[in-house]
PDB file as gemmi writes it, atoms N, CA and C in Angstrom:
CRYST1    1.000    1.000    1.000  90.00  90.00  90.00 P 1                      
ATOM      1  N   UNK A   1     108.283 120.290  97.060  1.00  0.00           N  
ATOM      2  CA  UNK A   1     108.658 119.658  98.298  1.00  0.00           C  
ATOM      3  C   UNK A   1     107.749 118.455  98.511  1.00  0.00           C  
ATOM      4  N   UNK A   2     108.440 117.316  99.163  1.00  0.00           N  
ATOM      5  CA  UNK A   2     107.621 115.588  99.274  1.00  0.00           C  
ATOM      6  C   UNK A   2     108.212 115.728 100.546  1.00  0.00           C  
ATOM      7  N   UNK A   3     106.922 115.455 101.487  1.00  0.00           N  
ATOM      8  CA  UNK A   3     107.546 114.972 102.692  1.00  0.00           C  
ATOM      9  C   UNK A   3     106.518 113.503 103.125  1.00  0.00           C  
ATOM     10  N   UNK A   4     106.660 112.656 103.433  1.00  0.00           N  
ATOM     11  CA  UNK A   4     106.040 111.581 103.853  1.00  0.00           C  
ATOM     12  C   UNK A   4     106.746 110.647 105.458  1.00  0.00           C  
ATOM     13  N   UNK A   5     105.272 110.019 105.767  1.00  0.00           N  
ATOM     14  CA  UNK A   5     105.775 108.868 106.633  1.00  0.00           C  
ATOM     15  C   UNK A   5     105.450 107.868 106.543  1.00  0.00           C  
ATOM     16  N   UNK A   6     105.905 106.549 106.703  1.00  0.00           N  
ATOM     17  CA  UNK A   6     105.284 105.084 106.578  1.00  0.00           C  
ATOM     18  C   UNK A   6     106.013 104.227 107.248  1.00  0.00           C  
ATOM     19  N   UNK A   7     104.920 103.989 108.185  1.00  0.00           N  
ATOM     20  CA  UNK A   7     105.410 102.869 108.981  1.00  0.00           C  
ATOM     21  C   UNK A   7     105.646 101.262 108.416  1.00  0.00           C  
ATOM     22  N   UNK A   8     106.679 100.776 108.708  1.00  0.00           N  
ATOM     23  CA  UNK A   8     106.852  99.318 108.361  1.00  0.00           C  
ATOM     24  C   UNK A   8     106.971  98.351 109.862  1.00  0.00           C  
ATOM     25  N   UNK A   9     106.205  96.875 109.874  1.00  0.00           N  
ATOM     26  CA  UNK A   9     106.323  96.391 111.035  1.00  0.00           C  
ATOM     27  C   UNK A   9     107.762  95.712 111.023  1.00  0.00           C  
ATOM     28  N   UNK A  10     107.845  95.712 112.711  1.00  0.00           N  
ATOM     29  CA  UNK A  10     109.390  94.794 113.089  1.00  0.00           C  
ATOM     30  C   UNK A  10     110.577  95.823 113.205  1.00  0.00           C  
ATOM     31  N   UNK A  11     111.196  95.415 114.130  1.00  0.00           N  
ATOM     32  CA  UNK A  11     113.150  96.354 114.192  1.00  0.00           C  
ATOM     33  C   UNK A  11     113.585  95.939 113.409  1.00  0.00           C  
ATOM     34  N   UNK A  12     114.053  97.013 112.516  1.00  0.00           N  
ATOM     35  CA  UNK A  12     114.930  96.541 110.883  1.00  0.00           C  
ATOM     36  C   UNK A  12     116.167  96.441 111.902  1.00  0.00           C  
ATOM     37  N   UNK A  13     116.777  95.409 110.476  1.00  0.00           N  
ATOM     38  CA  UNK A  13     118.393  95.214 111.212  1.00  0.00           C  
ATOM     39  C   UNK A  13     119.028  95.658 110.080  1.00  0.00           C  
ATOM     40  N   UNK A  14     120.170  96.474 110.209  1.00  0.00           N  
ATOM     41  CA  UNK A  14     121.007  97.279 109.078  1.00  0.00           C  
ATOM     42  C   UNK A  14     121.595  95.739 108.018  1.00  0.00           C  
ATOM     43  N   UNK A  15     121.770  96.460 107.096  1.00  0.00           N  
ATOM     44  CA  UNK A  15     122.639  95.087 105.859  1.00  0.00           C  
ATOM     45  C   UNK A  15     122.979  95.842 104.749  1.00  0.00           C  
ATOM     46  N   UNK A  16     124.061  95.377 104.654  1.00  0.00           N  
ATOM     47  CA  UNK A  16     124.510  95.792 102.934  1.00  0.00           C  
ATOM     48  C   UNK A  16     124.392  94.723 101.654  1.00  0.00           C  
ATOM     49  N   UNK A  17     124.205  95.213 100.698  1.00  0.00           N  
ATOM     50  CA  UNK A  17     123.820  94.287  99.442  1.00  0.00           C  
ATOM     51  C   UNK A  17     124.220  94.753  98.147  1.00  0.00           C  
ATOM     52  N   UNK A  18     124.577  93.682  97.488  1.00  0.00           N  
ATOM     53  CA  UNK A  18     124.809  93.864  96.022  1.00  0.00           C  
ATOM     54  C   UNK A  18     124.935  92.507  95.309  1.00  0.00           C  
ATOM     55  N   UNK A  19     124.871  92.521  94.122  1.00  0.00           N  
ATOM     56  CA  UNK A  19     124.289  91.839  93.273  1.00  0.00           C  
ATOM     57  C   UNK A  19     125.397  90.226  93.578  1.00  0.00           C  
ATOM     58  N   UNK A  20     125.014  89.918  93.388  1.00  0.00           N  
ATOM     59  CA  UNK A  20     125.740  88.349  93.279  1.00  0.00           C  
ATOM     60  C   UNK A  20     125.977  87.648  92.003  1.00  0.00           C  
ATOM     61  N   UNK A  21     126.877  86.882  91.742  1.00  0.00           N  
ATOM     62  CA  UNK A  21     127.358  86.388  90.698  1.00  0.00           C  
ATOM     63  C   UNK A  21     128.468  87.016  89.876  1.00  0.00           C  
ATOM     64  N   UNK A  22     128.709  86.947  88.820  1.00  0.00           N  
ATOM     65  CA  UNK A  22     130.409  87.176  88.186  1.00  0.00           C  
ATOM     66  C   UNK A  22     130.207  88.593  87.993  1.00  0.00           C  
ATOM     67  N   UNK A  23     131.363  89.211  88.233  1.00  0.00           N  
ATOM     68  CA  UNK A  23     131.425  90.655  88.412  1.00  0.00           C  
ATOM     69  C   UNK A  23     130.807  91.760  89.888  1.00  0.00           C  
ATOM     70  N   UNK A  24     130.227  90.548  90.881  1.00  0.00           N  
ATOM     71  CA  UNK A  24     129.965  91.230  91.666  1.00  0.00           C  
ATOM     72  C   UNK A  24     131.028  91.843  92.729  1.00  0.00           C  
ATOM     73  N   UNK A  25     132.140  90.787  92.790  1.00  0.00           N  
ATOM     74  CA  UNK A  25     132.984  91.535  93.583  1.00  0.00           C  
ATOM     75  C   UNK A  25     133.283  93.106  93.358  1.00  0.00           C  
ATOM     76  N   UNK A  26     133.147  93.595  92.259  1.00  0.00           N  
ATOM     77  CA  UNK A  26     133.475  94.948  91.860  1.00  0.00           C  
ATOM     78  C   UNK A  26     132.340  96.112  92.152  1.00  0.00           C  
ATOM     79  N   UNK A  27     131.146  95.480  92.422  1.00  0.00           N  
ATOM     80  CA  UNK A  27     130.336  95.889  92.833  1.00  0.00           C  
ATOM     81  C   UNK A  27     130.306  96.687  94.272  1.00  0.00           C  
ATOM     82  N   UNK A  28     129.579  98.004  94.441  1.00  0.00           N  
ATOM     83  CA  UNK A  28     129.975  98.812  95.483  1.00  0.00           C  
ATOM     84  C   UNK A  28     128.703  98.058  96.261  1.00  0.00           C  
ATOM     85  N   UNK A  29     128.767  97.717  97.525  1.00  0.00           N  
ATOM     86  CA  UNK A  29     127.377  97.549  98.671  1.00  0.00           C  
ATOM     87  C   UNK A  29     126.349  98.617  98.868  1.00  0.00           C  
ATOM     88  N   UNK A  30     124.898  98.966  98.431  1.00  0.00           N  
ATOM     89  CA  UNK A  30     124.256  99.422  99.016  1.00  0.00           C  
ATOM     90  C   UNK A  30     123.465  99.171 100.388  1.00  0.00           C  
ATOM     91  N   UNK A  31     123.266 100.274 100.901  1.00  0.00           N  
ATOM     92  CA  UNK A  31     122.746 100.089 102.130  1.00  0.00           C  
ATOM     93  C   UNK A  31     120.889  99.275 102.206  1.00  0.00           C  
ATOM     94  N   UNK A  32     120.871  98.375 102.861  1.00  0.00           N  
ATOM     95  CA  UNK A  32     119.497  98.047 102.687  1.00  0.00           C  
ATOM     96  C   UNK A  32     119.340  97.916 104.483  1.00  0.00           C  
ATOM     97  N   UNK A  33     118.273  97.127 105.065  1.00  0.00           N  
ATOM     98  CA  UNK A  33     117.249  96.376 106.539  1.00  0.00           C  
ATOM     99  C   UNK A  33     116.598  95.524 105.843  1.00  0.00           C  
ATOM    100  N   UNK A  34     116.591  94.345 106.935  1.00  0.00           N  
ATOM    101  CA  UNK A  34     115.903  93.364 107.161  1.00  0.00           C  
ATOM    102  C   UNK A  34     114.927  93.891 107.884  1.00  0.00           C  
ATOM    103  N   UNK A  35     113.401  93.439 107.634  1.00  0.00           N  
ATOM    104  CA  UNK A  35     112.641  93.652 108.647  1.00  0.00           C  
ATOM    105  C   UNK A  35     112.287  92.084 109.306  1.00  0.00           C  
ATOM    106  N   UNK A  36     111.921  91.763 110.479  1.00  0.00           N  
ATOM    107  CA  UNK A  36     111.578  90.183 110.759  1.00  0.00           C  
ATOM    108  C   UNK A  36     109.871  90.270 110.599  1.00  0.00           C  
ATOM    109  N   UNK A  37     109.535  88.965 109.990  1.00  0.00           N  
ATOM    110  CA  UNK A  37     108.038  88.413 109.733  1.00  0.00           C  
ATOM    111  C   UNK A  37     107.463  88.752 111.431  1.00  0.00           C  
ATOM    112  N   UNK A  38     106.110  89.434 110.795  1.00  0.00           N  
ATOM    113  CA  UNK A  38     105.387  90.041 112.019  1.00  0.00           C  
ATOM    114  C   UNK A  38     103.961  88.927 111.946  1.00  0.00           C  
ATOM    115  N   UNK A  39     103.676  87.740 112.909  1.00  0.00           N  
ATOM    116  CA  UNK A  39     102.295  86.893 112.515  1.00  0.00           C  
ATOM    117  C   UNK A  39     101.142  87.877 112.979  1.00  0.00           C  
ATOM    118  N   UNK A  40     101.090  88.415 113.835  1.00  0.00           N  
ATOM    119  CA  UNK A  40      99.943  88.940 113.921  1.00  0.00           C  
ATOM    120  C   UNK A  40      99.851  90.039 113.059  1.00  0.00           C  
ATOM    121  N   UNK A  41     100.463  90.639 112.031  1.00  0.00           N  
ATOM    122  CA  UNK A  41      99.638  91.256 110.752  1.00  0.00           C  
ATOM    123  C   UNK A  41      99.920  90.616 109.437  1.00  0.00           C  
ATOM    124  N   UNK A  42     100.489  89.442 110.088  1.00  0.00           N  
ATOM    125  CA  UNK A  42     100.695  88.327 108.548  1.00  0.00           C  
ATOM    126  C   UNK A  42     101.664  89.124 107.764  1.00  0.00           C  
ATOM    127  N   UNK A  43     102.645  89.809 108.293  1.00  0.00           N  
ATOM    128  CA  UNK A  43     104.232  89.735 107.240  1.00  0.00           C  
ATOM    129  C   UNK A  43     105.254  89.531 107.592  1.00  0.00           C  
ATOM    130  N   UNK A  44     105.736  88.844 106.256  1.00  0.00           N  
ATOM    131  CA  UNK A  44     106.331  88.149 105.738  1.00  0.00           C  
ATOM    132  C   UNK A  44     107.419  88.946 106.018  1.00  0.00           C  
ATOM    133  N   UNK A  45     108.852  88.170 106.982  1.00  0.00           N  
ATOM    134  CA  UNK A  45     110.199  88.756 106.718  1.00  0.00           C  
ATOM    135  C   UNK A  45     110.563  89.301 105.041  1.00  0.00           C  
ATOM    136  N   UNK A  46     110.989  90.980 105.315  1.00  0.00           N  
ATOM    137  CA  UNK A  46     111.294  91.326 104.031  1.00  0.00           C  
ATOM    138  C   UNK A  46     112.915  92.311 104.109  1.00  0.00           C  
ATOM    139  N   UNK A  47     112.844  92.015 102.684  1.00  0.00           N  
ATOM    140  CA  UNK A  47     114.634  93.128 103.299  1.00  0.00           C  
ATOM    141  C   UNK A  47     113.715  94.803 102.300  1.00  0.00           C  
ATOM    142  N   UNK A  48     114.703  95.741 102.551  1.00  0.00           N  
ATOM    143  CA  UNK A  48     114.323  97.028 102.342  1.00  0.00           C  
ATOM    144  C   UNK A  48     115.388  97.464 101.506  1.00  0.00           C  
ATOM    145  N   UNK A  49     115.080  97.651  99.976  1.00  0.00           N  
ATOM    146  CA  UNK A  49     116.075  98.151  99.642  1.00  0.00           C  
ATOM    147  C   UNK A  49     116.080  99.483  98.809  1.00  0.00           C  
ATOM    148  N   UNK A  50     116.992  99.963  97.740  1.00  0.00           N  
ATOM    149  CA  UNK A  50     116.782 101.381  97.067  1.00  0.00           C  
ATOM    150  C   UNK A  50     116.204 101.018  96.167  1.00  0.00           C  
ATOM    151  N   UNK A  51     115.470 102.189  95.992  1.00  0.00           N  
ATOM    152  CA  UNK A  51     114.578 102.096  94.433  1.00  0.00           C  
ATOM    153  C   UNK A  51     115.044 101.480  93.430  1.00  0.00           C  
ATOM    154  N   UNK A  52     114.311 100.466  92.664  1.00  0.00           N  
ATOM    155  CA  UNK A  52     115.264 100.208  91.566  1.00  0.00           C  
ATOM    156  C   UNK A  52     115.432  99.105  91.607  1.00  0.00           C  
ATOM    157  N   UNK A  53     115.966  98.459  92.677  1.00  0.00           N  
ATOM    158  CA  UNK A  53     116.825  97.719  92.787  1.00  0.00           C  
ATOM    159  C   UNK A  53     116.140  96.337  92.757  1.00  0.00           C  
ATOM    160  N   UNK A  54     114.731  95.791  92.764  1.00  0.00           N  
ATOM    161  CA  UNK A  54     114.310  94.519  92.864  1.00  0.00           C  
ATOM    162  C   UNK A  54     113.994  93.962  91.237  1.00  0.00           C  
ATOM    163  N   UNK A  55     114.542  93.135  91.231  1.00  0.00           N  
ATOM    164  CA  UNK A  55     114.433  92.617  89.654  1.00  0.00           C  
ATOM    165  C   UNK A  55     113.454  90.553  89.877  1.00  0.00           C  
ATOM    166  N   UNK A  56     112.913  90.509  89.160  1.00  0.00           N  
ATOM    167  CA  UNK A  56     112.810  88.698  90.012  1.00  0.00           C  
ATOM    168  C   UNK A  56     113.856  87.948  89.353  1.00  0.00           C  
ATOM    169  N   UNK A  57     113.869  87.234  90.898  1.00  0.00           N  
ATOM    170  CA  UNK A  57     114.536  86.093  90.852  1.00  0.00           C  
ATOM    171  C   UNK A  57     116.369  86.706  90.501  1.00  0.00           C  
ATOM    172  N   UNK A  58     116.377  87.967  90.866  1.00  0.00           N  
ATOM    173  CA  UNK A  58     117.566  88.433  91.410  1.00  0.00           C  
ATOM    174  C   UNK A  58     118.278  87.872  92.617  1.00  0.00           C  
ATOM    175  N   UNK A  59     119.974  87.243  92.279  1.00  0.00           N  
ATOM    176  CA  UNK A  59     120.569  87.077  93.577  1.00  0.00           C  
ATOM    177  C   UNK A  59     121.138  87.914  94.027  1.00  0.00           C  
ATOM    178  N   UNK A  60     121.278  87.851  94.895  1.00  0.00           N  
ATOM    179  CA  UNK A  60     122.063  89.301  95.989  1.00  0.00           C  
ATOM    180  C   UNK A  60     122.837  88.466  97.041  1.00  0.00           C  
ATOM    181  N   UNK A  61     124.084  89.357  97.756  1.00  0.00           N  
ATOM    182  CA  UNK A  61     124.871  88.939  98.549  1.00  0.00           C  
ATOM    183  C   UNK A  61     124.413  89.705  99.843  1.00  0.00           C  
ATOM    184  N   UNK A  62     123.798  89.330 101.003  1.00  0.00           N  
ATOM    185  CA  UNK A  62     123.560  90.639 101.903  1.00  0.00           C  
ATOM    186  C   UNK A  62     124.459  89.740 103.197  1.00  0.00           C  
ATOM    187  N   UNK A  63     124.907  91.705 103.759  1.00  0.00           N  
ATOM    188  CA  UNK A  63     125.582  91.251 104.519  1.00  0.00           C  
ATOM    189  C   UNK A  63     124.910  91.693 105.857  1.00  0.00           C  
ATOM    190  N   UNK A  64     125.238  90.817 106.831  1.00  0.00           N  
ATOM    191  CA  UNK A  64     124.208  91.643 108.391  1.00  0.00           C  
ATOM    192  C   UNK A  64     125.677  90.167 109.293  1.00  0.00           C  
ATOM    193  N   UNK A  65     124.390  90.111 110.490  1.00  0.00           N  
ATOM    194  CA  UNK A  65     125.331  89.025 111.550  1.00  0.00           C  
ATOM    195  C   UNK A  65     124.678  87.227 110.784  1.00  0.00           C  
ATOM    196  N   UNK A  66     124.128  87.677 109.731  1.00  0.00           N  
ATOM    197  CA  UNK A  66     123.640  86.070 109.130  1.00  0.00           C  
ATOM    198  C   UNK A  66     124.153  86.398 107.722  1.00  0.00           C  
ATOM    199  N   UNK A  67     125.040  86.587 107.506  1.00  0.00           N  
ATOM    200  CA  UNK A  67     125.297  86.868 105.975  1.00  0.00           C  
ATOM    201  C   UNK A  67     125.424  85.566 104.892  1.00  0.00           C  
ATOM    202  N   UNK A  68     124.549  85.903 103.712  1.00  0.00           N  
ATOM    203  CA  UNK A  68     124.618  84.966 102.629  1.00  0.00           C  
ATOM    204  C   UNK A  68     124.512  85.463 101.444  1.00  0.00           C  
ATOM    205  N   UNK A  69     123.523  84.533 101.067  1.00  0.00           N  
ATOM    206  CA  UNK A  69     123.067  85.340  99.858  1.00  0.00           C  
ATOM    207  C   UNK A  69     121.564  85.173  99.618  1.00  0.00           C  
ATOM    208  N   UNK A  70     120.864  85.627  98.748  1.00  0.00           N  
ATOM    209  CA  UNK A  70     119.136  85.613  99.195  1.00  0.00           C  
ATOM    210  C   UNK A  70     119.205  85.849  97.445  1.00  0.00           C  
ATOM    211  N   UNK A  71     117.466  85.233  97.199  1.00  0.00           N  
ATOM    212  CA  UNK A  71     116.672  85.529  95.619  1.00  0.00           C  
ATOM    213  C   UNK A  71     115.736  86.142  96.336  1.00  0.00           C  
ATOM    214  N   UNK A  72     115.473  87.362  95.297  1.00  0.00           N  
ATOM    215  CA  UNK A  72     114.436  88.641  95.293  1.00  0.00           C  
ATOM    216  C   UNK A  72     113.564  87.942  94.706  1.00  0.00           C  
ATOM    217  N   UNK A  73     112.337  87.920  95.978  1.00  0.00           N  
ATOM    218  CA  UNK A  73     110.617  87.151  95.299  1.00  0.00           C  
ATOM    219  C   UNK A  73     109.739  88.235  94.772  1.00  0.00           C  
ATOM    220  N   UNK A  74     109.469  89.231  95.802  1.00  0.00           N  
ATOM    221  CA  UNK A  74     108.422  89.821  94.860  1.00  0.00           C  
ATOM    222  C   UNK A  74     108.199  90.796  95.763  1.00  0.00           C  
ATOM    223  N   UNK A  75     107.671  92.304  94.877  1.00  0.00           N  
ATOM    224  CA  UNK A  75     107.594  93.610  95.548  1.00  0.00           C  
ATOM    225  C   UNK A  75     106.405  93.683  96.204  1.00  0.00           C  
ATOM    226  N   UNK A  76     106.673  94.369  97.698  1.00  0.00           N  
ATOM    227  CA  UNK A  76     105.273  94.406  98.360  1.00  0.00           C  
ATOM    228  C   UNK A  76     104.884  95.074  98.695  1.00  0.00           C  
ATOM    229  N   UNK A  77     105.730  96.179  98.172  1.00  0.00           N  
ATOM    230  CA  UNK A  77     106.112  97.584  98.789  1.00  0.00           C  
ATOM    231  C   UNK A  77     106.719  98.602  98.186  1.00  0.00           C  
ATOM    232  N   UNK A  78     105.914 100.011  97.528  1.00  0.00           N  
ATOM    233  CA  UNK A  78     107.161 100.825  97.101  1.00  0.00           C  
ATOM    234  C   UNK A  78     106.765 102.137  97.473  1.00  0.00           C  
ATOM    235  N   UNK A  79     108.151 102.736  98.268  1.00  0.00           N  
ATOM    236  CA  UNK A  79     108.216 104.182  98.491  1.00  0.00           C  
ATOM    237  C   UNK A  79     108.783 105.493  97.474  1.00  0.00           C  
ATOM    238  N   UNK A  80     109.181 106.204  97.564  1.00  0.00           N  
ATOM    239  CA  UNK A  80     109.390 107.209  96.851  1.00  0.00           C  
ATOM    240  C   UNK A  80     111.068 106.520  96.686  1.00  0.00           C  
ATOM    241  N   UNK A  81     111.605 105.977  97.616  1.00  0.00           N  
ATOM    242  CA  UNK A  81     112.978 105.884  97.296  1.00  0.00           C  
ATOM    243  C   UNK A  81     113.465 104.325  98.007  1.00  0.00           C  
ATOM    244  N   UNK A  82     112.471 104.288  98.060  1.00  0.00           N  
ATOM    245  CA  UNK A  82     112.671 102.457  98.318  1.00  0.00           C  
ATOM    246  C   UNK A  82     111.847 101.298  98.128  1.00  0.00           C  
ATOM    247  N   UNK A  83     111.725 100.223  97.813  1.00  0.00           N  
ATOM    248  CA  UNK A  83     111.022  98.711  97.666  1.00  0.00           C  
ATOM    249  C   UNK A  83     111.354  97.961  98.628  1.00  0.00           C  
ATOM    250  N   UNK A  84     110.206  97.099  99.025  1.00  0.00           N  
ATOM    251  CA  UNK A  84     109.781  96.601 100.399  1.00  0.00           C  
ATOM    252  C   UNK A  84     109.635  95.007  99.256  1.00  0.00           C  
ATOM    253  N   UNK A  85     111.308  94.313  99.703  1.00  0.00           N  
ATOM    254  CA  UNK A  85     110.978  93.086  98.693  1.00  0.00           C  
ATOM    255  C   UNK A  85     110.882  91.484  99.883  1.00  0.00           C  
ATOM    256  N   UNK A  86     110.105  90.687  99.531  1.00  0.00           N  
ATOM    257  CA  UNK A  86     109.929  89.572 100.033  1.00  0.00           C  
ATOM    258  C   UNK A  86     111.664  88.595  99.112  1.00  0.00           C  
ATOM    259  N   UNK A  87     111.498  87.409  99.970  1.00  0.00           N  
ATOM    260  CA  UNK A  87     112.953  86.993  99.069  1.00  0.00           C  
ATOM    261  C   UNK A  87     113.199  85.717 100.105  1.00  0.00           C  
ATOM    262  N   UNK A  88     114.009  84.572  99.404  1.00  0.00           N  
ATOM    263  CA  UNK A  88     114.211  83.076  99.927  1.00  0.00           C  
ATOM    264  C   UNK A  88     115.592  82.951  99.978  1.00  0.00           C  
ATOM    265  N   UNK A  89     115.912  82.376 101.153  1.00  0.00           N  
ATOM    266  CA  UNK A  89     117.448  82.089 101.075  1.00  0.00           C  
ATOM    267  C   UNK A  89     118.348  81.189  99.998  1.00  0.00           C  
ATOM    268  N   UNK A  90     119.197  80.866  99.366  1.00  0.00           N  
ATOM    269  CA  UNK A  90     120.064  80.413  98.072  1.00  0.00           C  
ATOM    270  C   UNK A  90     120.693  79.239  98.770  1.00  0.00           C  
TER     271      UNK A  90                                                      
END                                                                             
C-alpha cells in the first residue's frame, strides 16, 4: 500500500491533452491541469500531466477555455503517477 500527499501552488484548471501533429487526431485526450505561475514562491505556470507523458520539446494540443497548443520544456516535478512539466506556447 502507497499512500501520499503533495501540495502544488495555484487553482489548477482542468485540460485535456494529446499529442499534436500527424496522427494526432486519432489520438484519445488525456486528462491533465494547468497550474498558474505563483511569484511569491517563484513558479513557473506548469501543466500536470500522467506519468510518462513529458518527452522535450514535445507538442501537445491542450484543451481548457484558452485552447492551443503548447512545447513540453522541462520536468519539475514527478509523482508516483504524474509530472509537473514547465512548457511555452507554439
Amino acid at each position: 500500500m502507497r499512500a501520499g500527499v503533495q501540495i502544488l501552488p495555484g487553482i489548477p484548471q482542468g485540460a485535456a491533452i494529446r499529442a499534436a501533429g500527424a496522427g494526432a487526431a486519432a489520438e484519445q485526450y488525456a486528462p491533465a491541469f494547468l497550474l498558474p505561475a505563483v511569484a511569491a514562491l517563484q513558479a513557473p505556470e506548469t501543466l500536470v500531466v500522467p506519468a510518462g507523458w513529458f518527452k522535450p520539446n514535445r507538442e501537445i494540443e491542450v484543451v481548457t477555455d484558452r485552447s492551443g497548443k503548447l512545447r513540453l520544456a522541462s520536468v519539475i516535478d514527478r509523482g508516483a503517477d504524474f509530472e509537473c512539466v514547465t512548457f511555452e506556447a507554439v
